[in-house]
N, C-alpha and C positions, 0 to 999 in steps of 0.2 A: 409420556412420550418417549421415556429411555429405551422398553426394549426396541420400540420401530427405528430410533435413530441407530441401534446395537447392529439389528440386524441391515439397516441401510448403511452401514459402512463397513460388514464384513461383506457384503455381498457389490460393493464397487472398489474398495481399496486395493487389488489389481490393477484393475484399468488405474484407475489416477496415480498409485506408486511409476507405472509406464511411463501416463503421459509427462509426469515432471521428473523424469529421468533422472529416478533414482539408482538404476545400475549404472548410469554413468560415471559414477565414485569408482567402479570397477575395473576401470581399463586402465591399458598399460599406460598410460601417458595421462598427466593433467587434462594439457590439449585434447588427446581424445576425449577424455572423462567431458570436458565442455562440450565438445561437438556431438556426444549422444544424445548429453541434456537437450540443446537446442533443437536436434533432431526429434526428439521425441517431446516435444513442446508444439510441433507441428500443427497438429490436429486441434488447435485448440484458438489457432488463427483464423476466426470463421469472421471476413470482411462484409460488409455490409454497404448495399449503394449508396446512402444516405451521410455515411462518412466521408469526408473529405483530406487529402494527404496536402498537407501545408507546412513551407519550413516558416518557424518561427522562430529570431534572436540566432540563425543559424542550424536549427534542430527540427528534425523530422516530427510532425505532430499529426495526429487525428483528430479531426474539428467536426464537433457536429453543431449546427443552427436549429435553435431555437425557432420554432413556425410560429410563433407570435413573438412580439419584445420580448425580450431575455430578462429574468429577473434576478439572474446571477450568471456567472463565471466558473464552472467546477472542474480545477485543476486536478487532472488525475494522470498518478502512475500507475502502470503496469508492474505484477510482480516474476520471479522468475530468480530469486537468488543474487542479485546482481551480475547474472556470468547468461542468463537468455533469461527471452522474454519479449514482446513488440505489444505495440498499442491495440493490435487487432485482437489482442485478449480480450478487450471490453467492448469491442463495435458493440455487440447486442445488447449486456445491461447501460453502456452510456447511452445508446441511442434510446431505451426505454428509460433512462432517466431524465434525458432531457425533452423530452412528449411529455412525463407524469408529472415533472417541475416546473416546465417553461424555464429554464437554462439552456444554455450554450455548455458546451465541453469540447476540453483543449487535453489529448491525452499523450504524453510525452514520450518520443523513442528516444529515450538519452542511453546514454554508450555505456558500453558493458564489461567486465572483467572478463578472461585477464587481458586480453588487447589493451584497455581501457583501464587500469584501477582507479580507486580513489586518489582523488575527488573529482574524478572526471562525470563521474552519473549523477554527483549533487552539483556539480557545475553547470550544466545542461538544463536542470530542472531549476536551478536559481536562473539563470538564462532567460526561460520561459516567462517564472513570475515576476521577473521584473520587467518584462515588455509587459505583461496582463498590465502591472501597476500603474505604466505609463499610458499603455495603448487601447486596454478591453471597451474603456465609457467608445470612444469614437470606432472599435472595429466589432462590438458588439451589443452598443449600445446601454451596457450596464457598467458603471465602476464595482458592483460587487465582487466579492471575488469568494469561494468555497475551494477545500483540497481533500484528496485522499487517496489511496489506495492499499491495495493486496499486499500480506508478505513482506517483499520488499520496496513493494511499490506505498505502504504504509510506511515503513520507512522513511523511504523517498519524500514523501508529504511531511512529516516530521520533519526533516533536517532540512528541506526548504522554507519553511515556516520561520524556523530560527535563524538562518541564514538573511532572513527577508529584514527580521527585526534587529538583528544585530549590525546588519549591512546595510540596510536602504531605512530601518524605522518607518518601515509600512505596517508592521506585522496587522494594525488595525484595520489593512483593507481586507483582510479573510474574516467571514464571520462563521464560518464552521468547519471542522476536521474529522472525516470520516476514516479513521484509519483500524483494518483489518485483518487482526494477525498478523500484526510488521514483528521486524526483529530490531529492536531497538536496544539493546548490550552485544555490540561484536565481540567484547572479550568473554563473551559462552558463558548467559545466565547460568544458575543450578539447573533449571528444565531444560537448557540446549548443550547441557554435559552429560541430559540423561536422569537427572535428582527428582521425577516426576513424583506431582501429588498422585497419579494414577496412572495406570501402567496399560492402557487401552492400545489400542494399535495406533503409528500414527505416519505419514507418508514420508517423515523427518525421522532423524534420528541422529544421534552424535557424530557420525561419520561425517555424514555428508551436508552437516551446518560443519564443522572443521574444513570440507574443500572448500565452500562455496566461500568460505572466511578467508581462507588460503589463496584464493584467486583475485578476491576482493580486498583486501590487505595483505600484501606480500610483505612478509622481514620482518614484522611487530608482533610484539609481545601481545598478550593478552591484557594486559594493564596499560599498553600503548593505544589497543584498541579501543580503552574507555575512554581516553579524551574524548570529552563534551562535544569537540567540533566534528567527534566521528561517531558516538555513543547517544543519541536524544535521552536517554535515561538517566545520562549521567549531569547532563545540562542544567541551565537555569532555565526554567520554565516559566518563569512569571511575564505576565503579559497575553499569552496563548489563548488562541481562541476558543468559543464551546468543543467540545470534540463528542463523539462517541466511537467507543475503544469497543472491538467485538472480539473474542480468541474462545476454543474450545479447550474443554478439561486434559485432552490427550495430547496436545499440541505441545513440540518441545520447545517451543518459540510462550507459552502458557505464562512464564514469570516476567519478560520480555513486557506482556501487556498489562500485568498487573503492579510491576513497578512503575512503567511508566505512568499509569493513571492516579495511583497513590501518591506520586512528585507532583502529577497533572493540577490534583485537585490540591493538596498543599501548599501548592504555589499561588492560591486563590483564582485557579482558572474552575471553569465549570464543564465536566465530566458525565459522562454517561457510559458505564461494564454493561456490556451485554455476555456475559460468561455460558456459553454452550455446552451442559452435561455430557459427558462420553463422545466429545465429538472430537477429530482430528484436525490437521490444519488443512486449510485447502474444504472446512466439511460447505459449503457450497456448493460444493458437485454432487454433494449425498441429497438427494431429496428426501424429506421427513417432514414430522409435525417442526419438530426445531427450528429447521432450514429456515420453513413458511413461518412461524414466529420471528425471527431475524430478522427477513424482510420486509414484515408488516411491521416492524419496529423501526428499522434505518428507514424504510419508504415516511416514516409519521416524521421521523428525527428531520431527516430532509425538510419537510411541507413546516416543523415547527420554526425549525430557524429562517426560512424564509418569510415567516409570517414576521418575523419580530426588525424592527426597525434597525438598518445598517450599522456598524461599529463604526467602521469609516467614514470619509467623507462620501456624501452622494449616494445614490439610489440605482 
């Protein structure tokens, strides 16, 4: 499958370098440098009727309902750098995972750099799951709860999770973590300074993970950046629920998911790499045989943890 995935991301990594507004690093200003990004994140907001806009815990959310009883809760962020990015990234695959599952999903617009820095975007999403923890049995009819997302929106699922457990001692109400190609060392792994095991093309590069770090932590060192309560790689991770961790070989975000899953599984949590040959970050967009492996794999990963009896209290 390498050379079809080779030639399916020389022949779209244009367009997607565009749509995640990679020349916005280029302009005179930060500020501008952001408002290109979001500008050219645009097209990528494709709403759907079947989603619903609901503030939750004070936070703008996209809710879609389960058409039979809900057999979970699936906590999702949106990725985007922490600096853009909105929930209408995922109208389409959340509302096809919540038909294929029989779930509900609750996808988070929490606030963005640099208006916004940290800890205001993991405040919003701890916000969120702690209304799920209290509220989902009676507003969706399931105590379960699932999380995950993109980039940063993997991230984001990350350091809610910790946050859940370190602060409320829920963490056993999530019983699965789908997180993909998150960036989980802000102080810039070896592959987000550039130190690639392979040198493939990739929509990321050393630059422009430094802005979006710059926007989203202003004033800190890179060794400030690894504290645990800003760093999920650097954390204590025991306790955590199943996850599957997915990132491709060219991805500079690449060591980002393979430290965090080596601590994952260490910590006696249980773990599934789904590791993408020659593929970049963001490769979701690239159709290939890969792609369709990935998703017949998170679509099974989904349907197994469901099958398997709550962590939590309740069903």
């Amino acid at each position: 499958m390498r050379p079809e995935a080779r030639a399916a991301v020389a022949e779209g990594m244009a367009g997607l370098e565009q749509m995640l507004g990679r020349e916005g690093r280029q302009a005179a200003s930060p500020g501008e440098g952001v408002a290109r990004a979001r500008a050219a994140m645009q097209p990528l907001y494709i709403t759907v009727p079947e989603g619903e806009d609901r503030e939750i815990a004070g936070v703008r959310c996209r809710v879609f309902r389960s058409e039979a009883p809900a057999r979970a809760v699936y906590l999702h962020f949106h990725g985007g750098g922490m600096i853009t990015g909105q929930p209408e990234m995922g109208d389409i695959p959340n509302l096809s995972l919540s038909r294929e599952h029989q779930v509900a999903v609750v996808s988070v617009d929490y606030r963005l750099a640099p208006e916004h820095p940290y800890p205001a975007g993991p405040d919003d999403g701890m916000a969120v799951a702690a209304w799920l923890i209290e509220r989902s049995e009676q507003e969706f009819g399931t105590s379960r709860l699932l999380t995950g997302g993109e980039s940063a929106g993997a991230y984001m699922a990350a350091i809610t999770l910790l946050r859940v457990r370190d602060e409320l001692d829920a963490v056993d109400r999530f019983d699965g973590a789908n997180l993909v190609f998150g960036v989980y060392d802000w102080g810039r792994s070896p592959s987000q300074r550039g130190i690639r095991p392979h040198d493939g093309p990739d929509v990321l590069d050393p630059e422009g993970i430094r802005f979006f770090t710059e926007c989203y932590l202003p004033d800190r060192s890179d060794d400030e950046r690894r504290d645990p309560a800003v760093s999920p790689a650097f954390a204590d991770l025991r306790g955590m629920p199943p996850a599957m961790m997915t990132v491709g070989t060219t991805d500079h975000l690449l060591d980002d998911t393979l430290m965090l899953a080596g601590r994952w599984a260490v910590a006696g949590n249980e773990v599934e790499l789904f590791v993408a040959p020659d593929m970049p970050h963001g490769f979701l967009y690239f159709q290939c045989g890969i792609t369709t492996r990935w998703f017949e794999r998170t679509t099974a990963w989904f349907g197994e943890i469901l099958e398997r009896p709550a962590r939590g209290r309740g069903a």
